[in-house]
mmCIF file of the C-alpha atoms, coordinates in Angstrom:
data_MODEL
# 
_entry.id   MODEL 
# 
loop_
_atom_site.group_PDB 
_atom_site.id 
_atom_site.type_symbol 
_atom_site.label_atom_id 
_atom_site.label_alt_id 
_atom_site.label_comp_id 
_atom_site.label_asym_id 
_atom_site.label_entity_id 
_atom_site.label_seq_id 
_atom_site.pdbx_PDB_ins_code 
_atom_site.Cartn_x 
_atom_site.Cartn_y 
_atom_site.Cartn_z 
_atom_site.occupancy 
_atom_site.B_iso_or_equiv 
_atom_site.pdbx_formal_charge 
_atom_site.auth_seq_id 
_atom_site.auth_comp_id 
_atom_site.auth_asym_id 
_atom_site.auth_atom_id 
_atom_site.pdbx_PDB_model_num 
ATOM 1   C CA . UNK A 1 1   ? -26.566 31.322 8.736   1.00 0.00 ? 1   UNK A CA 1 
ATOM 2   C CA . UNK A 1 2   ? -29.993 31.694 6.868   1.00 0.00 ? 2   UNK A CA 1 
ATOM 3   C CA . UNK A 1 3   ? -30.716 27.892 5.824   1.00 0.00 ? 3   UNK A CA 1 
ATOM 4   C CA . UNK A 1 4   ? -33.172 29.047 3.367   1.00 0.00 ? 4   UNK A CA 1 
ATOM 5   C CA . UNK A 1 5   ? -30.436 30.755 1.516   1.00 0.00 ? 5   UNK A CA 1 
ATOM 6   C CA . UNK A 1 6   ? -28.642 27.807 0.741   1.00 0.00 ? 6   UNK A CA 1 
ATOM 7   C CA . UNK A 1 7   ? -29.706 28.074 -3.118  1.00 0.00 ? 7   UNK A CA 1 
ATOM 8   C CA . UNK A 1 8   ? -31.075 31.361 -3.375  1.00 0.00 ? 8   UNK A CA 1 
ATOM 9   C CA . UNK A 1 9   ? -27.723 33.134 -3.953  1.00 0.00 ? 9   UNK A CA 1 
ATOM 10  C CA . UNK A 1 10  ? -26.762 30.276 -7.012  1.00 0.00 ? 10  UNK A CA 1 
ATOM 11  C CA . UNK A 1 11  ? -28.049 31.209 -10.016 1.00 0.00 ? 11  UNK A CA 1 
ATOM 12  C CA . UNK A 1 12  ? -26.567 28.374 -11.505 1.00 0.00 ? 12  UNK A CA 1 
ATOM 13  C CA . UNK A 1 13  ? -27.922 26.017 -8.567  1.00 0.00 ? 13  UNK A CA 1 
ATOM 14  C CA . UNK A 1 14  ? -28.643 23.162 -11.588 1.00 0.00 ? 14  UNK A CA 1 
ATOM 15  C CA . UNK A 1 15  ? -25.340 23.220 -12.667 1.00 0.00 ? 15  UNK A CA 1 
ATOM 16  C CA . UNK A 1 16  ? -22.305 22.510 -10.609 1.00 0.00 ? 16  UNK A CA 1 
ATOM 17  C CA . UNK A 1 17  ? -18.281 24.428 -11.362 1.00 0.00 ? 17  UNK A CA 1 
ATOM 18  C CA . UNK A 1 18  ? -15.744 22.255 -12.681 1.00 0.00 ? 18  UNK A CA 1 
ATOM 19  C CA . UNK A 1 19  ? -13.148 20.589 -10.441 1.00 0.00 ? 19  UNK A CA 1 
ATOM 20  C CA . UNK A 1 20  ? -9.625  19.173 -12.269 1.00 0.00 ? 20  UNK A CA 1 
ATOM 21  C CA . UNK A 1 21  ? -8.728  17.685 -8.449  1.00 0.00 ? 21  UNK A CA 1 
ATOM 22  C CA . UNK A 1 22  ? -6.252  19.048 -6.154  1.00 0.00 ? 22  UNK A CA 1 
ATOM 23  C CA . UNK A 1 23  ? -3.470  21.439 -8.053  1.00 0.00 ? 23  UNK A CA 1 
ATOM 24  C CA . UNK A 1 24  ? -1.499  21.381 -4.647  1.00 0.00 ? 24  UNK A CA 1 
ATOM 25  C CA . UNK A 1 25  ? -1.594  20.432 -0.735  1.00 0.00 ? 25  UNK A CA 1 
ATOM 26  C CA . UNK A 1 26  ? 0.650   22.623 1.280   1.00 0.00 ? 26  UNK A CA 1 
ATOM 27  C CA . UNK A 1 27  ? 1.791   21.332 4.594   1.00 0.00 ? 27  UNK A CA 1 
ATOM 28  C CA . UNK A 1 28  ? 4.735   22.826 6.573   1.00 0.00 ? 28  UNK A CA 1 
ATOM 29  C CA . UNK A 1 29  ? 8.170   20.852 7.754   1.00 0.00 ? 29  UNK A CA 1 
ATOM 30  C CA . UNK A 1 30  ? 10.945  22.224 9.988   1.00 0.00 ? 30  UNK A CA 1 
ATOM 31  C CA . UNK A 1 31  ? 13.670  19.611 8.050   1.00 0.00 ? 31  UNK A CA 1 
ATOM 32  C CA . UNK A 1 32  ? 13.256  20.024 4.009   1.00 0.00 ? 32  UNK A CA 1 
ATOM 33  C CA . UNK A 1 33  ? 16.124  17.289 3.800   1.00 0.00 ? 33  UNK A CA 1 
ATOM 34  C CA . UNK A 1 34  ? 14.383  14.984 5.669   1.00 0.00 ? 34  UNK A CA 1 
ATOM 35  C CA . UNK A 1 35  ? 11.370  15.500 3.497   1.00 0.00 ? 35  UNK A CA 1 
ATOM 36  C CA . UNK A 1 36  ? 13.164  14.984 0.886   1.00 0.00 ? 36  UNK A CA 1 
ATOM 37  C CA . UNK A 1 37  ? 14.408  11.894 2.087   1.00 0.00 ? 37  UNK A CA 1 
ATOM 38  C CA . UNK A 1 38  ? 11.386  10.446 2.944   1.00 0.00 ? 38  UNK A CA 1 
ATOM 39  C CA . UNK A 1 39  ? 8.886   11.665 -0.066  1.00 0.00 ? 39  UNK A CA 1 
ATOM 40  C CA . UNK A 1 40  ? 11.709  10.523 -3.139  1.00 0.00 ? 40  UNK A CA 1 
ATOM 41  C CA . UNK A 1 41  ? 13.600  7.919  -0.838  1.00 0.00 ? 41  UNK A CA 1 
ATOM 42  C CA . UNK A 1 42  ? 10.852  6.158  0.671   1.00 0.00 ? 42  UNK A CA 1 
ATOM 43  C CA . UNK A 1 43  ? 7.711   6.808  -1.216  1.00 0.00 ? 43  UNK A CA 1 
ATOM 44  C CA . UNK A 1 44  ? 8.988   7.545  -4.190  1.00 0.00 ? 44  UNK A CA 1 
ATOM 45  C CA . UNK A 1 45  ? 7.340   10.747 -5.635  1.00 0.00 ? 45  UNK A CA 1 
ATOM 46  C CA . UNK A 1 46  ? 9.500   12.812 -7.669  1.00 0.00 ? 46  UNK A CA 1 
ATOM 47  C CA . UNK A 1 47  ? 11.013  16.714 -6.574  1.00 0.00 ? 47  UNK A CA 1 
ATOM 48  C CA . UNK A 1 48  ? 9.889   19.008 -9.179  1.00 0.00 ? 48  UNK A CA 1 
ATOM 49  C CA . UNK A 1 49  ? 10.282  22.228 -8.352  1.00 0.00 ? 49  UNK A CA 1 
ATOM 50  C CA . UNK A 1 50  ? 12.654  23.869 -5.808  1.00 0.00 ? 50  UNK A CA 1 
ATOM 51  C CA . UNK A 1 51  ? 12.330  27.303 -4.865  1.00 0.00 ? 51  UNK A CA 1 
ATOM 52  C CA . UNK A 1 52  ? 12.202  29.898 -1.836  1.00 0.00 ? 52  UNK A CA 1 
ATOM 53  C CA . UNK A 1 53  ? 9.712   32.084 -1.425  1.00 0.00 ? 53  UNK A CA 1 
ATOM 54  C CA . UNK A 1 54  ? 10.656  35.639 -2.779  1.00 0.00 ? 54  UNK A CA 1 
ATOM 55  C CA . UNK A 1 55  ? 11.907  38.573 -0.664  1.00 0.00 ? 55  UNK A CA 1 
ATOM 56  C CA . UNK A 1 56  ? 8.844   40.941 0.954   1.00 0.00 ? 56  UNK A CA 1 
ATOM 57  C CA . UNK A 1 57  ? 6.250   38.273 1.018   1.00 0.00 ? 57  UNK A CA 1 
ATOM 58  C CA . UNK A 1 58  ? 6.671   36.518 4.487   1.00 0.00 ? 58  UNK A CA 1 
ATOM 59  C CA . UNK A 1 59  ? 6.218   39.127 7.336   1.00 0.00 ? 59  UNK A CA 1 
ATOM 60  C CA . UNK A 1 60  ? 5.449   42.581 5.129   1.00 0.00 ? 60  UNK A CA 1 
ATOM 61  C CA . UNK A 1 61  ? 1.788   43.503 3.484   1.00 0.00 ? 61  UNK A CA 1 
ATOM 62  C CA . UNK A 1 62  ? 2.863   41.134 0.737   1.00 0.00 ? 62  UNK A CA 1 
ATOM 63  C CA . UNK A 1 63  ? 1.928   38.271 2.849   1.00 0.00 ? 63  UNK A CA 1 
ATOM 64  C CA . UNK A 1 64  ? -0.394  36.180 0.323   1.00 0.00 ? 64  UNK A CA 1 
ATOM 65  C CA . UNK A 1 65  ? -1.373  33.914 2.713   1.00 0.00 ? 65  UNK A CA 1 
ATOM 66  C CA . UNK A 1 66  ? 2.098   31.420 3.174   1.00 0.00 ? 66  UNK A CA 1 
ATOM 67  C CA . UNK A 1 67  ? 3.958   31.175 6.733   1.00 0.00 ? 67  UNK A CA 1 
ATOM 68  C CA . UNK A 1 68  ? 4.649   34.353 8.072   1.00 0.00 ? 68  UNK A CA 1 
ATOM 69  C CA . UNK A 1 69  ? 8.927   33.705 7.774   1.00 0.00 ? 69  UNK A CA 1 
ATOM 70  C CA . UNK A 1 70  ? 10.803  35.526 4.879   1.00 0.00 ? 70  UNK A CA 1 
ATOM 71  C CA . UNK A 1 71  ? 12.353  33.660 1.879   1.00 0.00 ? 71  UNK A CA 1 
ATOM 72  C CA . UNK A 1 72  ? 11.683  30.163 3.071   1.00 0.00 ? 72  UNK A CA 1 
ATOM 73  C CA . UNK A 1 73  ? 11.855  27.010 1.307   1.00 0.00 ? 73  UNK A CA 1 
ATOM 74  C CA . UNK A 1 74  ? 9.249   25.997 -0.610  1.00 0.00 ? 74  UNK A CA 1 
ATOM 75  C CA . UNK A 1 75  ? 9.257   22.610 -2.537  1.00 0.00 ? 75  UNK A CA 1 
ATOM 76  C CA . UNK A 1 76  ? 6.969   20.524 -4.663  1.00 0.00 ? 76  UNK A CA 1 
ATOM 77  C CA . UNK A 1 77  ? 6.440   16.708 -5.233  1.00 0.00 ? 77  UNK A CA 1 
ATOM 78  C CA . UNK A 1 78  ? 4.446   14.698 -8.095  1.00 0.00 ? 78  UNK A CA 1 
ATOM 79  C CA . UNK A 1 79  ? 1.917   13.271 -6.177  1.00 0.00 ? 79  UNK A CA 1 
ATOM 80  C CA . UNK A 1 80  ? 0.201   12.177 -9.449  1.00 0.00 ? 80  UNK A CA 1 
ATOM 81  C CA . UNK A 1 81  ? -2.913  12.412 -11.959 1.00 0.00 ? 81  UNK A CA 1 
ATOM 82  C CA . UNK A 1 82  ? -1.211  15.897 -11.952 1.00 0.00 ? 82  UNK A CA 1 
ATOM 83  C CA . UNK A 1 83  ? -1.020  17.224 -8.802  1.00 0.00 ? 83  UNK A CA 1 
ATOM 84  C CA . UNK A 1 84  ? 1.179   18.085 -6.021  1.00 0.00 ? 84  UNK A CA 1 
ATOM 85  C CA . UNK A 1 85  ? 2.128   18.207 -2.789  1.00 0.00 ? 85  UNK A CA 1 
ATOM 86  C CA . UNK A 1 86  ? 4.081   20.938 -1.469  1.00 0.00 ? 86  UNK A CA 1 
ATOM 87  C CA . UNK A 1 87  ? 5.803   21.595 2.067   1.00 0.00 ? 87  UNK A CA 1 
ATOM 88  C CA . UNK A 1 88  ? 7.337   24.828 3.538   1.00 0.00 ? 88  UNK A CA 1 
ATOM 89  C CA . UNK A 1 89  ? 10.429  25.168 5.462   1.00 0.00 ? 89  UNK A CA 1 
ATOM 90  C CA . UNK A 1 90  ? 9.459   26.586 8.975   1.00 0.00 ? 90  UNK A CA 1 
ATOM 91  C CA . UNK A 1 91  ? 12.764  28.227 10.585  1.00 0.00 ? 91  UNK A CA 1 
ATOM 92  C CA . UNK A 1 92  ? 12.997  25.069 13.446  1.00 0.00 ? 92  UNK A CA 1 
ATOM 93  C CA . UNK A 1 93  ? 11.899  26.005 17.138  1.00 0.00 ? 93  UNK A CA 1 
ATOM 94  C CA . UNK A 1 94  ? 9.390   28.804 15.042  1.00 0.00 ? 94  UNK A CA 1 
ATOM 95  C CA . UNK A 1 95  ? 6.488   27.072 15.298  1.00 0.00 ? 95  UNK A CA 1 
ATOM 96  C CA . UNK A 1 96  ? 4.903   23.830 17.637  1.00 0.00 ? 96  UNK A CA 1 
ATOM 97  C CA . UNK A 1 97  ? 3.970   21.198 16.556  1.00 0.00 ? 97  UNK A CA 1 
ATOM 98  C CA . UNK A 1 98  ? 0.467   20.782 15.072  1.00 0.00 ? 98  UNK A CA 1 
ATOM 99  C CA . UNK A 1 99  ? -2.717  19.220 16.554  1.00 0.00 ? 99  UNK A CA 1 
ATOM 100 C CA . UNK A 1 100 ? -3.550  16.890 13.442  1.00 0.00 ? 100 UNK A CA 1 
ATOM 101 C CA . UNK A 1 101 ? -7.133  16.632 15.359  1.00 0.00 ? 101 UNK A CA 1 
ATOM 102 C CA . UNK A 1 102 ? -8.171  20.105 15.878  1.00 0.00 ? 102 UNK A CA 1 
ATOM 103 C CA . UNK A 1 103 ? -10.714 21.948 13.918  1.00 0.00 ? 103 UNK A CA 1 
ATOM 104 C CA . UNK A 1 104 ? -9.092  23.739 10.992  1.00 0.00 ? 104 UNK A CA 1 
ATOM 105 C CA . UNK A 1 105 ? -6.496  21.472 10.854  1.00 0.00 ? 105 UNK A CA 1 
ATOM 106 C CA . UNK A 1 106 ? -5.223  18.340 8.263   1.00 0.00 ? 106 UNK A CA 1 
ATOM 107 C CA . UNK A 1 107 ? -5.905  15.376 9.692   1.00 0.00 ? 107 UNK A CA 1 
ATOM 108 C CA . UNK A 1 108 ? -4.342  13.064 7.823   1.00 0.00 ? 108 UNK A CA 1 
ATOM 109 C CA . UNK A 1 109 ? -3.719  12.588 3.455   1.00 0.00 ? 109 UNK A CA 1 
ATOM 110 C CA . UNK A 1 110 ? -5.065  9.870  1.485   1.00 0.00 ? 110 UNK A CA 1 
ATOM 111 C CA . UNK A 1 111 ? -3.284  9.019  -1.718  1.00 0.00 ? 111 UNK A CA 1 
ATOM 112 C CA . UNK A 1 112 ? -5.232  6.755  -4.460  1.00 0.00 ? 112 UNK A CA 1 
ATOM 113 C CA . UNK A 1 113 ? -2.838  3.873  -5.735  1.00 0.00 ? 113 UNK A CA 1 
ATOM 114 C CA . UNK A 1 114 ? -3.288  0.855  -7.523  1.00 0.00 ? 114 UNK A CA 1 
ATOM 115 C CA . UNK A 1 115 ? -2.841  -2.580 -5.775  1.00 0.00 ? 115 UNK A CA 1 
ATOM 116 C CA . UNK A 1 116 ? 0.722   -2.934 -6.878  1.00 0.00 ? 116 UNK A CA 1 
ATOM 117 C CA . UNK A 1 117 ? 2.247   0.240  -6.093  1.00 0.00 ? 117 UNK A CA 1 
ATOM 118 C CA . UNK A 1 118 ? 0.308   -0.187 -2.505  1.00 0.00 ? 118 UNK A CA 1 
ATOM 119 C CA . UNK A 1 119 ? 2.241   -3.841 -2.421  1.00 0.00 ? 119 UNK A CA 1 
ATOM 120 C CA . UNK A 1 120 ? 5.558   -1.894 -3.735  1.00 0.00 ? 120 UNK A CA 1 
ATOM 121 C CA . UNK A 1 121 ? 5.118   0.895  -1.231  1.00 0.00 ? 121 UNK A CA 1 
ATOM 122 C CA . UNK A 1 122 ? 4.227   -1.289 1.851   1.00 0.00 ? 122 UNK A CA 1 
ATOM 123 C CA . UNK A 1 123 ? 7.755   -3.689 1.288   1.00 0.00 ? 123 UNK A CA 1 
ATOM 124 C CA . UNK A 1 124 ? 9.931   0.071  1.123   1.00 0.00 ? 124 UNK A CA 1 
ATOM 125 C CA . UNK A 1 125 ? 8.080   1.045  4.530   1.00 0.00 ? 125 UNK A CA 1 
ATOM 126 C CA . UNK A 1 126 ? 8.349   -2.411 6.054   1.00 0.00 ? 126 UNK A CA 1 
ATOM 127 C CA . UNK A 1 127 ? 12.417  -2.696 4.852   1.00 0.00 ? 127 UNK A CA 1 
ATOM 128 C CA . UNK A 1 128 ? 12.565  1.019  6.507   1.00 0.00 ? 128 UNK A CA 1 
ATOM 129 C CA . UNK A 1 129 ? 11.004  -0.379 10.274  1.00 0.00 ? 129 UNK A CA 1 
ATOM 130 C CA . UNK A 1 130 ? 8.172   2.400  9.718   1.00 0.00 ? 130 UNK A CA 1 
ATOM 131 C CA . UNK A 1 131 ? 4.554   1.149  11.501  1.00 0.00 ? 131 UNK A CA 1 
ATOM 132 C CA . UNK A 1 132 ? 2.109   0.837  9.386   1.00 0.00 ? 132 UNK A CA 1 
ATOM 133 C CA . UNK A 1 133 ? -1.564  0.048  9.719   1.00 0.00 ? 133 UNK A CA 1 
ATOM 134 C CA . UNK A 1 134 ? -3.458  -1.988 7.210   1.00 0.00 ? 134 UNK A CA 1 
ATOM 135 C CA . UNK A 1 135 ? -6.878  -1.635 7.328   1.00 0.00 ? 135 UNK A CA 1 
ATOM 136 C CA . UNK A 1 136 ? -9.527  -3.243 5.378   1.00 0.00 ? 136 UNK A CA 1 
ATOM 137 C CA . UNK A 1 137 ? -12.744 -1.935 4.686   1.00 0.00 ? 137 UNK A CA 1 
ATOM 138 C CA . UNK A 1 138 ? -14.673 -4.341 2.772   1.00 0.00 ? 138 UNK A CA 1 
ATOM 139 C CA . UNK A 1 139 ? -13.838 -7.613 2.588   1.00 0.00 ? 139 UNK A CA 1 
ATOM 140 C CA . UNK A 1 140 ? -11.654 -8.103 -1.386  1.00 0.00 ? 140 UNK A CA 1 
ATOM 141 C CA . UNK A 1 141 ? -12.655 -4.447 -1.874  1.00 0.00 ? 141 UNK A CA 1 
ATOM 142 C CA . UNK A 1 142 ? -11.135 -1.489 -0.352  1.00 0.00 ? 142 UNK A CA 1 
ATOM 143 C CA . UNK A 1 143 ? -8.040  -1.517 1.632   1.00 0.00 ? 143 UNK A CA 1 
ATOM 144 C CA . UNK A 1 144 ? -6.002  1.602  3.486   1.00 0.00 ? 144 UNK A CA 1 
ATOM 145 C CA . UNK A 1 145 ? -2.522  1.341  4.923   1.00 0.00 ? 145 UNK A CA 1 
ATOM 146 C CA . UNK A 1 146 ? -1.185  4.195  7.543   1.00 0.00 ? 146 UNK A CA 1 
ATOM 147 C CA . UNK A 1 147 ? 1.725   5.351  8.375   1.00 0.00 ? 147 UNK A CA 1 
ATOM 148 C CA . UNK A 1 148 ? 3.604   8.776  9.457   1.00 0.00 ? 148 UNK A CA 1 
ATOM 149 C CA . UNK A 1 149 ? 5.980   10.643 7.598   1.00 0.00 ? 149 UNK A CA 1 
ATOM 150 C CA . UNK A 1 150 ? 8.925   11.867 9.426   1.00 0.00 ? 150 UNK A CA 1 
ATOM 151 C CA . UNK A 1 151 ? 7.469   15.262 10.199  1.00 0.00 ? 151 UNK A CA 1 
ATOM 152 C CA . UNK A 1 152 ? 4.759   13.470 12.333  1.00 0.00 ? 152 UNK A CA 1 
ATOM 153 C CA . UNK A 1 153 ? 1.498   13.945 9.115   1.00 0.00 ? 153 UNK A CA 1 
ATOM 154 C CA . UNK A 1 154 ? -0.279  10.880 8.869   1.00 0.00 ? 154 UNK A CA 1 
ATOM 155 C CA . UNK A 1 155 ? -0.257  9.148  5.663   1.00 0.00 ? 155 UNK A CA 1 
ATOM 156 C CA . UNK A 1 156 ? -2.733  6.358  4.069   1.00 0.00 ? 156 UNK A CA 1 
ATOM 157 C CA . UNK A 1 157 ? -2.652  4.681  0.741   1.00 0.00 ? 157 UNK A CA 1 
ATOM 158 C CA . UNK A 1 158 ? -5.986  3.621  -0.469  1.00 0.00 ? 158 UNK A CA 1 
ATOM 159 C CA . UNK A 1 159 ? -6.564  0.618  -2.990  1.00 0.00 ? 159 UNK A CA 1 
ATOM 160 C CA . UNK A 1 160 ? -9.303  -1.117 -4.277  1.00 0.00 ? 160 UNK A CA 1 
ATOM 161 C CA . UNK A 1 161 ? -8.343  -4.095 -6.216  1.00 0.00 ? 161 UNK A CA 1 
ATOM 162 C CA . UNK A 1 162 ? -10.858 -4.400 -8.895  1.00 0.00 ? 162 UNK A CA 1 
ATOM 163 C CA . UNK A 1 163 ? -10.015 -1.399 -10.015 1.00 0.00 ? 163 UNK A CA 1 
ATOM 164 C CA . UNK A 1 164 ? -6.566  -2.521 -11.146 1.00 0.00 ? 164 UNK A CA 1 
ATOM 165 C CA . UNK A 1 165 ? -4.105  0.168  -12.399 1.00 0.00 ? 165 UNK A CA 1 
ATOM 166 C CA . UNK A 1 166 ? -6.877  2.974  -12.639 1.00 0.00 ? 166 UNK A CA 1 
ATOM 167 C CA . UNK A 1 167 ? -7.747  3.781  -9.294  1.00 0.00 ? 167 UNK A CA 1 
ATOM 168 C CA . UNK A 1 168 ? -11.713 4.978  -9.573  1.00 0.00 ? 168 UNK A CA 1 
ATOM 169 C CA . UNK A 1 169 ? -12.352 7.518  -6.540  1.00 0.00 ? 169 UNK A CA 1 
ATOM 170 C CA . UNK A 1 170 ? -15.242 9.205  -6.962  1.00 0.00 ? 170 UNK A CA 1 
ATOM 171 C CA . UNK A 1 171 ? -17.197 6.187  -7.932  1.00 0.00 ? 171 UNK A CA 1 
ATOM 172 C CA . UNK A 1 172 ? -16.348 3.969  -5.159  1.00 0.00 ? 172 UNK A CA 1 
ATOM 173 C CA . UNK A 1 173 ? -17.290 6.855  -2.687  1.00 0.00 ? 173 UNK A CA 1 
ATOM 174 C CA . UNK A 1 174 ? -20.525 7.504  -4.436  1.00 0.00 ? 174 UNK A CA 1 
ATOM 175 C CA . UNK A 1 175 ? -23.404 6.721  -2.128  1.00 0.00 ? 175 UNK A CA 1 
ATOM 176 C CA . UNK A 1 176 ? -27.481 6.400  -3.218  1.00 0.00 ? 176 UNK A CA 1 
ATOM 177 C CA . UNK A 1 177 ? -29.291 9.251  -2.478  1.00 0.00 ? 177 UNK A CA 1 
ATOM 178 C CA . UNK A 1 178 ? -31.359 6.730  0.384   1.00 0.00 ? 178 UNK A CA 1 
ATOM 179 C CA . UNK A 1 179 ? -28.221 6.359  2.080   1.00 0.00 ? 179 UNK A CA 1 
ATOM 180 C CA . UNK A 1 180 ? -26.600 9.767  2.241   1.00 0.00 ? 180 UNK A CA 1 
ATOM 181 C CA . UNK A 1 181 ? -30.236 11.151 3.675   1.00 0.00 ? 181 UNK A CA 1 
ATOM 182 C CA . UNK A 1 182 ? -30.337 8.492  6.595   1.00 0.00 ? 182 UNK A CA 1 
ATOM 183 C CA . UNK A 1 183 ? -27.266 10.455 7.496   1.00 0.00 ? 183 UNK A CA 1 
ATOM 184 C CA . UNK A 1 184 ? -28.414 13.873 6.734   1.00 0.00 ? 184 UNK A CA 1 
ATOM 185 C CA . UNK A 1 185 ? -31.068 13.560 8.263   1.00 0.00 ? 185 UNK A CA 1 
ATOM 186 C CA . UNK A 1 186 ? -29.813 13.706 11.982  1.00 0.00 ? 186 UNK A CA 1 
ATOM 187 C CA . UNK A 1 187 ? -28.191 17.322 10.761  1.00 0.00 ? 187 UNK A CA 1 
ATOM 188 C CA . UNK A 1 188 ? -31.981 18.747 9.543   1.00 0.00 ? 188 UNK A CA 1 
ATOM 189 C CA . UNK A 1 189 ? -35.607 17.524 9.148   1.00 0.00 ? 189 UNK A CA 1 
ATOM 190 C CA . UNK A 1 190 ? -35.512 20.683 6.633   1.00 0.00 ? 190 UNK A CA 1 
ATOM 191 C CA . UNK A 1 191 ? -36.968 19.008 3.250   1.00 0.00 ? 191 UNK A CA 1 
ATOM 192 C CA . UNK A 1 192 ? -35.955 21.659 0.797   1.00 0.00 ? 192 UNK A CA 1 
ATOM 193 C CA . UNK A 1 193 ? -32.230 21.588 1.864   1.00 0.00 ? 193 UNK A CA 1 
ATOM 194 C CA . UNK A 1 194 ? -32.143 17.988 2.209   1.00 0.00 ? 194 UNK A CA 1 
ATOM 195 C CA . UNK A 1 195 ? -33.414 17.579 -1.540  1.00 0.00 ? 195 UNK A CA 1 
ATOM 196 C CA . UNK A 1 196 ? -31.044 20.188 -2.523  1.00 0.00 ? 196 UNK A CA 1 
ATOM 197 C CA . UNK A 1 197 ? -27.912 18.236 -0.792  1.00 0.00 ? 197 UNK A CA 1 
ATOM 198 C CA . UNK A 1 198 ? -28.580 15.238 -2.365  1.00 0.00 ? 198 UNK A CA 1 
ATOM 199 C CA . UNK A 1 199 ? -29.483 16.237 -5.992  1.00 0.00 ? 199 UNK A CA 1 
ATOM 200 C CA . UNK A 1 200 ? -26.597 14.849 -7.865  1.00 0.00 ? 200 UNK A CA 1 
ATOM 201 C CA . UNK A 1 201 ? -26.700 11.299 -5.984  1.00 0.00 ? 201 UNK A CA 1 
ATOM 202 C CA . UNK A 1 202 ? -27.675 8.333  -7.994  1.00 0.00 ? 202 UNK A CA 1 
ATOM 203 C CA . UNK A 1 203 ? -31.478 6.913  -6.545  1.00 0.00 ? 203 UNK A CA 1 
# 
């Protein structure tokens, strides 16, 4: 890849697209029950939409990019702030198991919840004998818990307490723009893209 390219091709480099946060995460099961059981049951997210995917688009030209199987399962869950997370019905035996570490793969998902639903959500896992990690970040601040889901994907819940019921992301990511290059700078001593990288960070 050219490096000095980076910007050249933007013609709208000073202005960044538009992002409404993730419209749906597909991840694959061999056991939509089970899913079922676990996502509503366990988590509680609600099933929205039930469906299987139509006739000519699994194995044939049609293919649009879903698991190569023909009129599968396909099912979606309120994951919240409008979004969802989805899971395909792999026939079982069709596929191995994934390699949640390899490159190109899903390591694990993070969902944002407030303090009480993580409190809520830890007692159904804990009543249910399911391991879970808590983890905390900074000391009153930031706190993960992980766990599995019953299709072996690791799960975390992420709280920060201040924040109350209105769990604020972005923000609590958010580094200065001293910080992030300290990091960035072990990629590239390259001035121009490191400016360019961190141009929306606060100073």
């Amino acid at each position: 890849m050219d490096d000095t390219k980076f910007a050249a091709d933007d013609e709208t480099a000073s202005s960044h697209p538009r992002y409404y946060g993730v419209h749906h995460l597909a991840l694959n099961t061999d056991d939509m029950k089970m899913t079922i059981d676990f996502y509503v049951g366990v988590l509680g997210m609600r099933l929205v939409h039930a469906m299987k995917v139509p006739p000519g688009v699994g194995t044939g030209p049609g293919n649009r990019g879903n698991p190569p199987f023909e009129e599968i399962r396909h099912y979606f869950f309120d994951m919240g702030r409008d979004g969802l997370l989805a899971f395909f019905e792999i026939p079982k035996g069709a596929k191995p198991k994934g390699d949640r570490d390899a490159i190109g793969t899903m390591q694990h998902v993070a969902f944002a919840v407030s303090p009480e639903t993580a409190a809520d959500l830890q007692a159904r896992l804990a009543a249910r004998g399911i391991d879970c990690q808590l983890v905390e970040h900074a000391a009153g601040e930031k706190y993960s818990l992980y766990f599995y889901d019953p299709n072996g994907i690791r799960l975390e819940l992420f709280w920060q307490p201040r924040d109350g019921e209105e769990p604020r992301v972005v923000d609590a990511f958010t580094q200065t723009k001293a910080s992030a290059l300290e990091e960035l700078r072990t990629l590239t001593t390259d001035k121009a893209w490191l400016e360019w990288a961190t141009d929306s960070l606060p100073s």
